[in-house]
Residue, then its C-alpha position, 0 to 999 in steps of 0.5 A: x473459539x479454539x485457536x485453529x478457528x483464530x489461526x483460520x480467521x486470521x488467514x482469511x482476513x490476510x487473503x481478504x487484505x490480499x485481494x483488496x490490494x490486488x483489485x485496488x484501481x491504477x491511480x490513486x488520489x493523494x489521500x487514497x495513495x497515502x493510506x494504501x501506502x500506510x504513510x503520512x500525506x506529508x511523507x507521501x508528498x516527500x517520496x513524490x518530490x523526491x521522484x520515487x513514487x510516480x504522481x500527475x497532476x491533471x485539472x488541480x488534482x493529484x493521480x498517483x500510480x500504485x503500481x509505482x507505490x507497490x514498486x518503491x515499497x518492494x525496493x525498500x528491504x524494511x518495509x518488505x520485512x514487515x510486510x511479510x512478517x505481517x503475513x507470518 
């Protein structure tokens, strides 16, 4: 493989990340919203109790809003840091 083909491959496989994140459903189970937040359970519980990620709690189960995941990490400057320094 040369390394336009690696520079290649690795963009495709950012693009496929994108499109996973983007087509990801509104709500999410607790463990399903701490990998897509890359966070421990516990540190994901922390960040709800603490009123930053928007969850419900509907029949015993937990329902967590991406979309306010996606908002807390746009808020939060180091993790957009890294995050666009991933994609670089």
């Amino acid at each position: 493989m040369t390394d336009q083909d690696i520079k290649i491959k690795r963009i495709e496989e950012k693009i496929d990340t994108l499109i996973a994140i983007r087509t990801a459903p509104r709500w999410l189970s607790l463990a399903s919203a701490a990998q897509y937040a890359s966070m421990s359970k516990n540190t994901f519980i922390k960040y709800i109790q603490d009123g930053k990620i928007y969850a419900t709690q509907k029949g015993g189960k937990w329902y967590v809003d991406r979309e306010s995941i996606d908002h807390f990490m746009i808020e939060d400057d180091v993790i957009v840091r890294k995050v666009l320094d991933s994609f670089r």
